[in-house]
N, CA, C and O of each residue as an XYZ file, in Angstrom:
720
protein
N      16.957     24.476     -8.130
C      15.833     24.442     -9.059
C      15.328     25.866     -9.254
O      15.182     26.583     -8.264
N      14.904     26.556    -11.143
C      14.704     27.449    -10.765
C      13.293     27.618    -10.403
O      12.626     26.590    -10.518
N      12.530     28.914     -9.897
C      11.600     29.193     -9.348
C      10.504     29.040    -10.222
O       9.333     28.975     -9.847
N      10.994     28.966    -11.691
C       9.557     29.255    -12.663
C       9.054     27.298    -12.444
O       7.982     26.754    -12.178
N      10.404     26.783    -12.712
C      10.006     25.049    -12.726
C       9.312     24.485    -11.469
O       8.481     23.578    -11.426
N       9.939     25.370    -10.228
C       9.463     25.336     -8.561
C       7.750     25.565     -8.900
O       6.951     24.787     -8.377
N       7.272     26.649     -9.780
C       5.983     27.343     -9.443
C       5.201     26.386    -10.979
O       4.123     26.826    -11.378
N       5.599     25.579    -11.460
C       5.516     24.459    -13.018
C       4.664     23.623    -11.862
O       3.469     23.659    -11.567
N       5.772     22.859    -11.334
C       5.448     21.945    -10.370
C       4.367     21.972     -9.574
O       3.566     21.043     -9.674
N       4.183     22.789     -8.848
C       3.117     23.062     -7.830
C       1.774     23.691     -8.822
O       0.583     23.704     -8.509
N       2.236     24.057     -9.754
C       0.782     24.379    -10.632
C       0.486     22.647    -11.133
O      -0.732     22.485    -11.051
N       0.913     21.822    -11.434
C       1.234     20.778    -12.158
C       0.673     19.594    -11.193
O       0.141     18.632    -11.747
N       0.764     19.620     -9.836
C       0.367     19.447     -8.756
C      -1.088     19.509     -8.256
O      -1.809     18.561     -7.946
N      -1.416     21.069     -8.240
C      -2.750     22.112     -8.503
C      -3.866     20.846     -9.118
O      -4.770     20.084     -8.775
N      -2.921     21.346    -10.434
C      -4.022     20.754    -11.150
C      -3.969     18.957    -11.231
O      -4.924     18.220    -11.478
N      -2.975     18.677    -11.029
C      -3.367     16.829    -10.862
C      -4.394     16.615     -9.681
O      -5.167     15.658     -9.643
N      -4.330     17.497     -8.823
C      -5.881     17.144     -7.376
C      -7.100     18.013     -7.708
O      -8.201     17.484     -7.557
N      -7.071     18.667     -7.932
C      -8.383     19.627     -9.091
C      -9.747     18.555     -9.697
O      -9.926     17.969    -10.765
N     -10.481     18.654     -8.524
C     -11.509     17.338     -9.273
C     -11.718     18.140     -9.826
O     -10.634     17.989    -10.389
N     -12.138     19.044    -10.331
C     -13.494     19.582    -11.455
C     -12.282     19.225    -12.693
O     -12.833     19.137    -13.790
N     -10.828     19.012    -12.759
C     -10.327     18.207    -14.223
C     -10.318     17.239    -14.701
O      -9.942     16.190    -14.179
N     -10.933     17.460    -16.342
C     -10.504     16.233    -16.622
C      -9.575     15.336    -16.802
O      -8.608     16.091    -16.900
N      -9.146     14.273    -16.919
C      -8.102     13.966    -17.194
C      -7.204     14.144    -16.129
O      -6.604     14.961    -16.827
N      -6.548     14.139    -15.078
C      -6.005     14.475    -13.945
C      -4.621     13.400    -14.544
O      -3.508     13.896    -14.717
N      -4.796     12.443    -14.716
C      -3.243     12.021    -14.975
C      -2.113     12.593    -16.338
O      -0.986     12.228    -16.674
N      -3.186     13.785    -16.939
C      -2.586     13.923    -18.065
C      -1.571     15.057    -17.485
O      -0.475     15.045    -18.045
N      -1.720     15.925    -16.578
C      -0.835     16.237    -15.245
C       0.170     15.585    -14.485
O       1.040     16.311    -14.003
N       0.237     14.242    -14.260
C       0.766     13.236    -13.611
C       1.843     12.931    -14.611
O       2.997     12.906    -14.184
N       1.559     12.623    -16.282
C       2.319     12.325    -16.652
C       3.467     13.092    -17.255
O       4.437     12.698    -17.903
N       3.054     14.428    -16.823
C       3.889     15.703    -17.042
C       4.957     15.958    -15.758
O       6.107     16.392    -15.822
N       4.272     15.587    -14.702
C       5.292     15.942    -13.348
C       5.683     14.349    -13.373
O       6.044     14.200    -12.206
N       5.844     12.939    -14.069
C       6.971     12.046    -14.506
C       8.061     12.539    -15.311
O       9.232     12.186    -15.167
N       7.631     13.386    -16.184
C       8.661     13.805    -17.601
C       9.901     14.736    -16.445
O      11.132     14.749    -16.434
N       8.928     15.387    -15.629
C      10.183     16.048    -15.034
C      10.531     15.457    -13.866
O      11.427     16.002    -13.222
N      10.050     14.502    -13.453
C      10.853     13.801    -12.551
C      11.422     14.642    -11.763
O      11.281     15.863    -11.831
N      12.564     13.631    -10.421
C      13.337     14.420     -9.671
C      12.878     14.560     -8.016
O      11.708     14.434     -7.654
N      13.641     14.749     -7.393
C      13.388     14.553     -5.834
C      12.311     15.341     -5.547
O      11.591     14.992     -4.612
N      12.002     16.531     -6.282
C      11.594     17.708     -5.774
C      10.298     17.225     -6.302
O       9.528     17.312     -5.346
N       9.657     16.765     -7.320
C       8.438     16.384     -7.825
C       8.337     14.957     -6.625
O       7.322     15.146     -5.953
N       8.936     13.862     -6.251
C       9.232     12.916     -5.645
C       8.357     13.477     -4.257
O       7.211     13.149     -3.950
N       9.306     14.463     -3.496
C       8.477     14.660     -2.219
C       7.451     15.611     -2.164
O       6.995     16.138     -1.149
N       7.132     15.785     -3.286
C       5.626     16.904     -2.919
C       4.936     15.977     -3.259
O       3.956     15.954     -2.514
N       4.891     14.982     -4.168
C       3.687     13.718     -4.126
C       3.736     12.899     -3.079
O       2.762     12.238     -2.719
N       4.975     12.872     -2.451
C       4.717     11.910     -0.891
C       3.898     12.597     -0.088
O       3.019     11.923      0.448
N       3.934     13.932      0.192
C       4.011     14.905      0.771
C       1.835     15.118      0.643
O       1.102     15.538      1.538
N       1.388     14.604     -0.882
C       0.538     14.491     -1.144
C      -0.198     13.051     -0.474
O      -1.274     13.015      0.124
N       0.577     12.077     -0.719
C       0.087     10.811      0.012
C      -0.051     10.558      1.248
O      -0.818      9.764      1.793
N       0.917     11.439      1.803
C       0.590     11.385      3.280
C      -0.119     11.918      4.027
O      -0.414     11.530      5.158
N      -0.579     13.142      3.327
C      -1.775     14.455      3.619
C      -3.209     14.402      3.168
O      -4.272     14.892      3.550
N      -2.872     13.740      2.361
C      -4.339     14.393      1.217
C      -5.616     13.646      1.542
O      -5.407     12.669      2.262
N      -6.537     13.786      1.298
C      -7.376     12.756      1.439
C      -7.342     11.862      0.880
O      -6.216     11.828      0.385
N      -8.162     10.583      0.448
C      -8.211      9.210     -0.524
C      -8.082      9.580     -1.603
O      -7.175      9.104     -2.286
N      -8.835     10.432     -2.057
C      -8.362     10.614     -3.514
C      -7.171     10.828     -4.119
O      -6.530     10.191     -4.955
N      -6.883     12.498     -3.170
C      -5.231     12.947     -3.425
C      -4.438     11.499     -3.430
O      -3.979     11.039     -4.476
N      -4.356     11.014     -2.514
C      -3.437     10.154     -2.081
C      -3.535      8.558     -3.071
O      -2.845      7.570     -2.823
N      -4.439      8.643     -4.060
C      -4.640      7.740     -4.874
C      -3.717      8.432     -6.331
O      -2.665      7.952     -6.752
N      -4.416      9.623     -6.904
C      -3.709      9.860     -7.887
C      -1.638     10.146     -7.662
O      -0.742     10.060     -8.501
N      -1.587     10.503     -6.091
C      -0.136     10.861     -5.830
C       0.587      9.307     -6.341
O       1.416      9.062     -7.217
N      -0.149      8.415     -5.357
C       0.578      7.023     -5.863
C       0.870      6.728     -7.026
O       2.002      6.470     -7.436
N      -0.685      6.753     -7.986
C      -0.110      6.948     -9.346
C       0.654      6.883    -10.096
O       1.088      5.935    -10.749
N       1.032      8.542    -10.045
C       2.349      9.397    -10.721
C       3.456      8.560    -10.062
O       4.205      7.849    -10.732
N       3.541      8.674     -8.627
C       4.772      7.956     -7.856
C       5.077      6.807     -8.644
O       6.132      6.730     -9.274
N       4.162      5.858     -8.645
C       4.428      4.743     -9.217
C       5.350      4.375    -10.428
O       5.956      3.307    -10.499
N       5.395      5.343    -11.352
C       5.657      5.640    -12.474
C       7.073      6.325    -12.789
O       7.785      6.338    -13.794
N       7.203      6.988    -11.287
C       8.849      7.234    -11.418
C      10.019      6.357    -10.784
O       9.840      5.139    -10.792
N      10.869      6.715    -10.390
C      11.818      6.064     -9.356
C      11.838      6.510     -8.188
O      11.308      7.508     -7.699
N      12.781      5.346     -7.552
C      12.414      5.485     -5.841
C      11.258      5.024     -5.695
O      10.365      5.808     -5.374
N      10.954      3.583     -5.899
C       9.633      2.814     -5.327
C       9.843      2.755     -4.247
O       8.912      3.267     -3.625
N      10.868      2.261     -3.401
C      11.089      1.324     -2.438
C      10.380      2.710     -1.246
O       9.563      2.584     -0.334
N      11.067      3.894     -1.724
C      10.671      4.912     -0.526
C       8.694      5.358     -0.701
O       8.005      5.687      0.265
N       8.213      5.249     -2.028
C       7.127      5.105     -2.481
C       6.283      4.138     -1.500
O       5.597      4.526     -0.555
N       6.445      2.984     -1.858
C       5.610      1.473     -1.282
C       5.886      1.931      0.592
O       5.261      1.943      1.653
N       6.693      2.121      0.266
C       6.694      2.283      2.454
C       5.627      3.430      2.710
O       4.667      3.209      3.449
N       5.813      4.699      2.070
C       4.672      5.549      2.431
C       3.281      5.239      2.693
O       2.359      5.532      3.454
N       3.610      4.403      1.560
C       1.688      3.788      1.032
C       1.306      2.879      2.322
O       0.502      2.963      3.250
N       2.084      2.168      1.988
C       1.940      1.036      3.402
C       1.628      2.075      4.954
O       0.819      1.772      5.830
N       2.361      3.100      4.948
C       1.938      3.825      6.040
C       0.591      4.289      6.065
O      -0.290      3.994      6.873
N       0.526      5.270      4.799
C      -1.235      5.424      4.714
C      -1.915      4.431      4.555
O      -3.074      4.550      4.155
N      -1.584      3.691      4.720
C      -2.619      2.232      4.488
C      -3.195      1.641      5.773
O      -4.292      1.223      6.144
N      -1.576      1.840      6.456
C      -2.176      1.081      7.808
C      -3.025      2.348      9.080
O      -3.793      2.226     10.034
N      -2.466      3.283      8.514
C      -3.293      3.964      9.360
C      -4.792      4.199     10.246
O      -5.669      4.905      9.749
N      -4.920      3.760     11.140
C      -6.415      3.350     11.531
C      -7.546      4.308     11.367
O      -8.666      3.846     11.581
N      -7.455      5.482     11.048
C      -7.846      6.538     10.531
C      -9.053      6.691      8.979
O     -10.016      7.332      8.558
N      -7.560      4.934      8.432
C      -8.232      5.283      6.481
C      -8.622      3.461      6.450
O      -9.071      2.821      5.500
N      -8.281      2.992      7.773
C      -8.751      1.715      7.485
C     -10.091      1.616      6.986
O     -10.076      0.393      6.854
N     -11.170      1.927      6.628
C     -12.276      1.730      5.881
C     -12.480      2.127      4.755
O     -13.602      1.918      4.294
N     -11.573      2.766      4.003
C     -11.833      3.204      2.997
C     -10.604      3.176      2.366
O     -10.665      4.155      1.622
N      -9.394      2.593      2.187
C      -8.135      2.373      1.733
C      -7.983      1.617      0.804
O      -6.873      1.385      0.325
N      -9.277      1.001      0.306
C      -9.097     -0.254     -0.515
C      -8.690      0.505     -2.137
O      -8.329     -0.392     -2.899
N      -8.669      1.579     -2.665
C      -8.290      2.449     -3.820
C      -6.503      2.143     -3.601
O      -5.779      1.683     -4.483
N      -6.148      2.453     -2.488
C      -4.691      2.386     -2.412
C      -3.799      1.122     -2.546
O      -2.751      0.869     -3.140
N      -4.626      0.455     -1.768
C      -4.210     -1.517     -1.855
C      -4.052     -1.808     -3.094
O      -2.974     -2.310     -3.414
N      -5.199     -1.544     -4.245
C      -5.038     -1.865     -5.306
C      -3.984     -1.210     -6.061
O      -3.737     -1.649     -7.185
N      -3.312     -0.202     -5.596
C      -2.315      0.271     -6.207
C      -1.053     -0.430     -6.080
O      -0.170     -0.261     -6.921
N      -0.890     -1.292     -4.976
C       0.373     -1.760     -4.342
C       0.811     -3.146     -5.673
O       1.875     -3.765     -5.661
N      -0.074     -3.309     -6.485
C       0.201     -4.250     -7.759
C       1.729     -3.225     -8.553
O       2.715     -3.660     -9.147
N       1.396     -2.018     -8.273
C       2.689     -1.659     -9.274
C       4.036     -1.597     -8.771
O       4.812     -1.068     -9.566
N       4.574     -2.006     -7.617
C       5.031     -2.196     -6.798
C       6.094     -3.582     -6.427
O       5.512     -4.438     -5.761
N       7.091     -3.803     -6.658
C       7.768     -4.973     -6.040
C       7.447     -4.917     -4.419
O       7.789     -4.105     -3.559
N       6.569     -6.234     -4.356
C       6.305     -6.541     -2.629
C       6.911     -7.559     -1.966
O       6.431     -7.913     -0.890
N       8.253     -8.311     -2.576
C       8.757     -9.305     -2.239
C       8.849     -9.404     -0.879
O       8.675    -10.477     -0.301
N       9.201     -8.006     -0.109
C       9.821     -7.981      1.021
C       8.300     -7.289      1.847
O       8.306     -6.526      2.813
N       7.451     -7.670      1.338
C       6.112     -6.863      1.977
C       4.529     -7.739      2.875
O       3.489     -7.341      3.401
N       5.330     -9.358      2.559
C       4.658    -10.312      3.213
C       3.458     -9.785      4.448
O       2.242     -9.979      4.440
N       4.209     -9.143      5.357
C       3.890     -8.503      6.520
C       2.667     -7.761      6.183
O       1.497     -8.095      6.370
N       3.049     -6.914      5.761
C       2.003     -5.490      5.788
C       1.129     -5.879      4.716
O       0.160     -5.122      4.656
N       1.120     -6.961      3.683
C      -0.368     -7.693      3.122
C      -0.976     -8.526      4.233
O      -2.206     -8.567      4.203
N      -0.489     -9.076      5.027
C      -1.117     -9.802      5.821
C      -1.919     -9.287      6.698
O      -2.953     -9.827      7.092
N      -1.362     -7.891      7.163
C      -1.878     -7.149      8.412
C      -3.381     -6.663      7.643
O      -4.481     -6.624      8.194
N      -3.046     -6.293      6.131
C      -4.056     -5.632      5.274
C      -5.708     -6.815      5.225
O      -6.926     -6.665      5.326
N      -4.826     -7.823      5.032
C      -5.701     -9.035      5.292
C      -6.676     -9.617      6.102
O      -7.746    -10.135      5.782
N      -5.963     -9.401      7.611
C      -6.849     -9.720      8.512
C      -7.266     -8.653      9.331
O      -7.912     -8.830     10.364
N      -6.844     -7.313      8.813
C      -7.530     -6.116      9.659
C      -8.596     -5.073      8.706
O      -9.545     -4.407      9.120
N      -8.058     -5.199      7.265
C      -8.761     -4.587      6.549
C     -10.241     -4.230      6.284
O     -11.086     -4.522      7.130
N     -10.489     -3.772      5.438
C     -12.314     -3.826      5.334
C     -12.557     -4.715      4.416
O     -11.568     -5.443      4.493
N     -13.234     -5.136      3.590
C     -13.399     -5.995      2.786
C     -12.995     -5.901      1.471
O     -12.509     -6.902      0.944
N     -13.138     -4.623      0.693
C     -12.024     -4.368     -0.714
C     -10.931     -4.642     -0.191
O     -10.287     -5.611     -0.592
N     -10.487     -3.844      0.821
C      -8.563     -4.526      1.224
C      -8.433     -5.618      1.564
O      -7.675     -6.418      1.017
N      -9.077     -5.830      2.436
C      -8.905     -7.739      2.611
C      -8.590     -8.569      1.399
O      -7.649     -9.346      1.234
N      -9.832     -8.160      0.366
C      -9.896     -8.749     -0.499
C      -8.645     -8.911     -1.297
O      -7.952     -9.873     -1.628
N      -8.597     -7.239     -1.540
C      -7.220     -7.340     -2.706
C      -5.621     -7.870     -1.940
O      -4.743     -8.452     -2.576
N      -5.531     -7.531     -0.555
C      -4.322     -8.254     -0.165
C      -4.370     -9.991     -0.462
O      -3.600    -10.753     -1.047
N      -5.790    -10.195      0.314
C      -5.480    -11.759     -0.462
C      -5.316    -12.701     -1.198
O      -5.024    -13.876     -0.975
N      -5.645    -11.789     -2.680
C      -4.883    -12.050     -3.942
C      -3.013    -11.636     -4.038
O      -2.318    -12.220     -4.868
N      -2.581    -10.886     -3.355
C      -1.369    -10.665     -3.259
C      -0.832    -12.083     -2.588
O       0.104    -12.773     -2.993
N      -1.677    -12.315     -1.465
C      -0.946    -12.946     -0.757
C      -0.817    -14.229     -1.231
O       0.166    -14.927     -0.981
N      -2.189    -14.748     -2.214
C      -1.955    -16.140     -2.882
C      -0.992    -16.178     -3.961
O      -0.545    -17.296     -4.218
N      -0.544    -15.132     -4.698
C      -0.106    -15.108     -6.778
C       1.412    -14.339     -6.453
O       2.348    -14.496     -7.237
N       1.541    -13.531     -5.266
C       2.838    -12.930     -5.569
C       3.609    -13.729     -5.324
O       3.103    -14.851     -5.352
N       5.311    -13.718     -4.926
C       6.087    -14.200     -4.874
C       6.859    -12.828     -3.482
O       7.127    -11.627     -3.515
N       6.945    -14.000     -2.384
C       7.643    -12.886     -1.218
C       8.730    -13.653     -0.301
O       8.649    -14.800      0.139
N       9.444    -13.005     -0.184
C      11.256    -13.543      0.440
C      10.597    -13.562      1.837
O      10.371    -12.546      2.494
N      10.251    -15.103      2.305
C       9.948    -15.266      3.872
C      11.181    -15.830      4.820
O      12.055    -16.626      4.477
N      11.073    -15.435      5.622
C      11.889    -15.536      6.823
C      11.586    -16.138      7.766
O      10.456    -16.589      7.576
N      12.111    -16.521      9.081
C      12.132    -17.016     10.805
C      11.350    -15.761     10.724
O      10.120    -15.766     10.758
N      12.037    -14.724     10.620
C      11.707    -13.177     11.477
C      10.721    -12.646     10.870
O      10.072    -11.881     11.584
N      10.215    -12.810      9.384
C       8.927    -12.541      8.558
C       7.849    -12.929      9.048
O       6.825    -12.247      9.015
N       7.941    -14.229      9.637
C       6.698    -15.533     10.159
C       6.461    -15.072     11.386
O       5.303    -14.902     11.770
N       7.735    -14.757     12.314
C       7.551    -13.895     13.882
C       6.784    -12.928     13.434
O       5.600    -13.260     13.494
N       6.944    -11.920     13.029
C       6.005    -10.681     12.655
C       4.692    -10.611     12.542
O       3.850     -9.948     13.149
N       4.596    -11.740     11.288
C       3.047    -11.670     10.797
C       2.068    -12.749     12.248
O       0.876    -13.047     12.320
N       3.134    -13.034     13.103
C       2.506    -14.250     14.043
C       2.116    -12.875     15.510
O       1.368    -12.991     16.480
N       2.821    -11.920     15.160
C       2.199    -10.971     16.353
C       0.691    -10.332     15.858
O      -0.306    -10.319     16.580
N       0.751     -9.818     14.494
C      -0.513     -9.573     14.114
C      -1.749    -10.210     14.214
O      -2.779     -9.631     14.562
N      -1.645    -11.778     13.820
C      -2.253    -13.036     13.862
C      -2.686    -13.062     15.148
O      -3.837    -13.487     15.248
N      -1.934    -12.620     16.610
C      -1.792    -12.605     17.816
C      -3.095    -12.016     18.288
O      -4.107    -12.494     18.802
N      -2.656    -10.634     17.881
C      -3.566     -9.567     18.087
C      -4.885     -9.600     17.240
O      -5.758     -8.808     17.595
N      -5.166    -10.478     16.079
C      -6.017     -9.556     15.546
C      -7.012    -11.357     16.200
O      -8.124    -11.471     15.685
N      -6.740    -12.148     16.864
C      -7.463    -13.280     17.547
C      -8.026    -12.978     18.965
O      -9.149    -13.232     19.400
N      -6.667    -12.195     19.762
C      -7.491    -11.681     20.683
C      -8.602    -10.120     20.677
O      -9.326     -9.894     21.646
N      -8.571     -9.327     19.648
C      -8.851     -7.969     19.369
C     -10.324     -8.000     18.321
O     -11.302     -7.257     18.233
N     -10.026     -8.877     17.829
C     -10.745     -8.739     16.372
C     -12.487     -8.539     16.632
O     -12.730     -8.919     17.777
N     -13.629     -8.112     15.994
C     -14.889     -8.768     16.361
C     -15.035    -10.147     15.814
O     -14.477    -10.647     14.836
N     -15.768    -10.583     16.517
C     -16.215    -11.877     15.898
C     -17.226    -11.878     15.308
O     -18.216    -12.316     15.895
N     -17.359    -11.365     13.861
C     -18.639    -11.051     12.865
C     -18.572    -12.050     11.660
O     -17.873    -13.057     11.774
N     -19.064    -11.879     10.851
C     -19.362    -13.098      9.652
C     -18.194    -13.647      9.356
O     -18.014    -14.860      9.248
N     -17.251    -12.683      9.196
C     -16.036    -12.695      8.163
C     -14.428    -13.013      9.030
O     -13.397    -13.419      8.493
N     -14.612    -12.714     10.342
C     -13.917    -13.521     11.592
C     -13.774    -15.135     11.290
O     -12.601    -15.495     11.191
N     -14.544    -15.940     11.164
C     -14.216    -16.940     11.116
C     -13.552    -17.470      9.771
O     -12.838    -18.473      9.781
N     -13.760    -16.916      8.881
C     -13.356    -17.039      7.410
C     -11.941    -17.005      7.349
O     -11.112    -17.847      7.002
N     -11.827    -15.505      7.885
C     -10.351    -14.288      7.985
C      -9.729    -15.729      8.721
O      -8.961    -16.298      7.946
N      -9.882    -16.400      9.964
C      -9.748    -17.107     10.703
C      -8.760    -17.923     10.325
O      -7.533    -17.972     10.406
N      -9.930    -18.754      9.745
C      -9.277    -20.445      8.733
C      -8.503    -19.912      7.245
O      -8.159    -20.859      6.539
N      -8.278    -18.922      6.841
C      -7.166    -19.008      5.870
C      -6.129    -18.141      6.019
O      -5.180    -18.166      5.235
N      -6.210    -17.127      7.223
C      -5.002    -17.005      7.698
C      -4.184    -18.015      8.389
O      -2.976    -18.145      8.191
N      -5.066    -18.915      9.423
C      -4.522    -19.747     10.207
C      -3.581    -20.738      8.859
O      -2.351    -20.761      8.896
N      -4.097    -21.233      8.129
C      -3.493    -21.986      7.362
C      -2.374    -21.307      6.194
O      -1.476    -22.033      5.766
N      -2.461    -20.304      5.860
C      -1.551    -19.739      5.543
C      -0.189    -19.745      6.469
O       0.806    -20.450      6.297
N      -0.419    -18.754      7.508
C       1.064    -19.270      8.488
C       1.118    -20.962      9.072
O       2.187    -21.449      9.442
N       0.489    -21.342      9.080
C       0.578    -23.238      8.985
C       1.531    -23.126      7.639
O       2.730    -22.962      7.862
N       1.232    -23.178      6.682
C       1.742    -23.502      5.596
C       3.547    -22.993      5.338
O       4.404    -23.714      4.827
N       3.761    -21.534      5.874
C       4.691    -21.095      5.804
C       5.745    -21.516      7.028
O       6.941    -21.363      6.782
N       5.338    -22.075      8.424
C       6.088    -22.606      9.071
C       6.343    -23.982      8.769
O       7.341    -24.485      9.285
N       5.630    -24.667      8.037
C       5.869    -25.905      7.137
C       7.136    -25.788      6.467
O       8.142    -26.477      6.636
N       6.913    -24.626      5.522
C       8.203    -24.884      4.441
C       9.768    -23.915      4.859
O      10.872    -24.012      4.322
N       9.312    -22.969      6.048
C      10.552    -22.887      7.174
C      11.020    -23.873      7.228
O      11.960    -24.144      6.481
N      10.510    -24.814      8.179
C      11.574    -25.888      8.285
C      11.572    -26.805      7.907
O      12.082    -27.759      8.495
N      10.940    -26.888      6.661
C      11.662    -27.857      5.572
C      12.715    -27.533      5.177
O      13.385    -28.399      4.616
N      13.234    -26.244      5.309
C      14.466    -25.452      4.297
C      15.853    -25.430      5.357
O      17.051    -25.283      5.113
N      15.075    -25.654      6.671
C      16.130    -26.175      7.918
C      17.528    -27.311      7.738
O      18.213    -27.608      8.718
C-alpha cells in the first residue's frame, strides 16, 4: 500500500473519531469505498481500544464492509468485557447488522448479565432472530445460566431475568429432543 493512501486512511480515521465533526460517517463511508484489510484492522484496532464512542462509529463502518464474521466476534468481545458492561448498550444495538445465527450464546450472556439497554436489546434478538441451536449451544448458555443464579444480585430485575431465561432454555431443551 502506498504511503500517501497509508497517511488517506489514518487521516480518514482522524477524522471519523473527531467529535467536534460533523457528520463523522461521511468519513466512514469513504474508508468503505476503499475498503481492504488495511482499513479492516485499524477499525478493529479502533473497537477494541477506543472508548464507547470510537468503538460505536468503528462498528459502523465495519459493518458495512466485508469480513463480518471477524467483525461480530470483536464486538462480542468488547461487549462482554466487564469493564464496558454498563454502558455497552450503543454496541448491542449494533449487532442487528450482523448475521447472529451462530451467536445464541453471547445474546444470552448479554441478557442475563447486561445492564438494562443490553438486556433489553439482546432480548429482542433472542425472541425475533433465527439461531442454529445445538446439545453443545444449550450446554454453554446452561453454564452462564449456572453462574449468573449463583453470582447474580438479587435486585428488582433478578427475578424477571429469572423466569424468562429459565423458560427460554426450558423451551430449547424441549425442542432438542423433540428433534432426537
Amino acid at each position: 500500500m502506498e504511503s500517501f493512501e497509508k497517511n488517506n486512511i489514518d487521516k480518514l480515521i482522524d477524522n471519523l473519531l473527531d467529535k467536534a465533526k460533523e457528520e463523522p460517517m461521511k468519513y466512514g463511508d469513504q474508508l468503505v469505498r476503499i475498503g481492504g484489510s488495511e482499513v479492516h484492522e485499524k477499525l478493529l484496532h479502533v473497537l477494541k481500544t477506543g472508548d464507547m464512542d470510537d468503538a460505536f462509529l468503528a462498528t459502523r463502518v465495519l459493518a458495512m464492509m466485508d469480513n463480518k464474521p471477524a467483525t461480530l466476534d470483536a464486538l462480542f468481545e468488547v461487549i462482554h468485557l466487564p469493564a464496558n458492561q454498563q454502558n455497552n448498550g450503543g454496541l448491542v444495538s449494533l449487532v442487528e447488522e450482523f448475521d447472529i445465527i451462530d451467536k445464541f450464546v453471547d445474546l444470552f450472556r448479554i441478557y442475563i448479565f447486561g445492564n438494562f439497554k443490553s438486556s433489553s436489546l439482546a432480548k429482542v434478538h433472542l425472541d425475533y432472530a433465527e439461531f442454529d441451536i445445538t446439545p453443545r449451544t444449550l450446554k454453554k448458555a446452561e453454564k452462564h445460566w449456572n453462574h449468573f443464579l449463583n453470582n447474580a444480585s438479587k435486585n428488582d430485575g433478578f427475578e424477571l431475568i429469572k423466569a424468562e431465561a429459565g423458560t427460554i432454555l426450558e423451551e430449547l431443551k424441549e425442542i432438542l429432543e423433540e428433534e432426537e
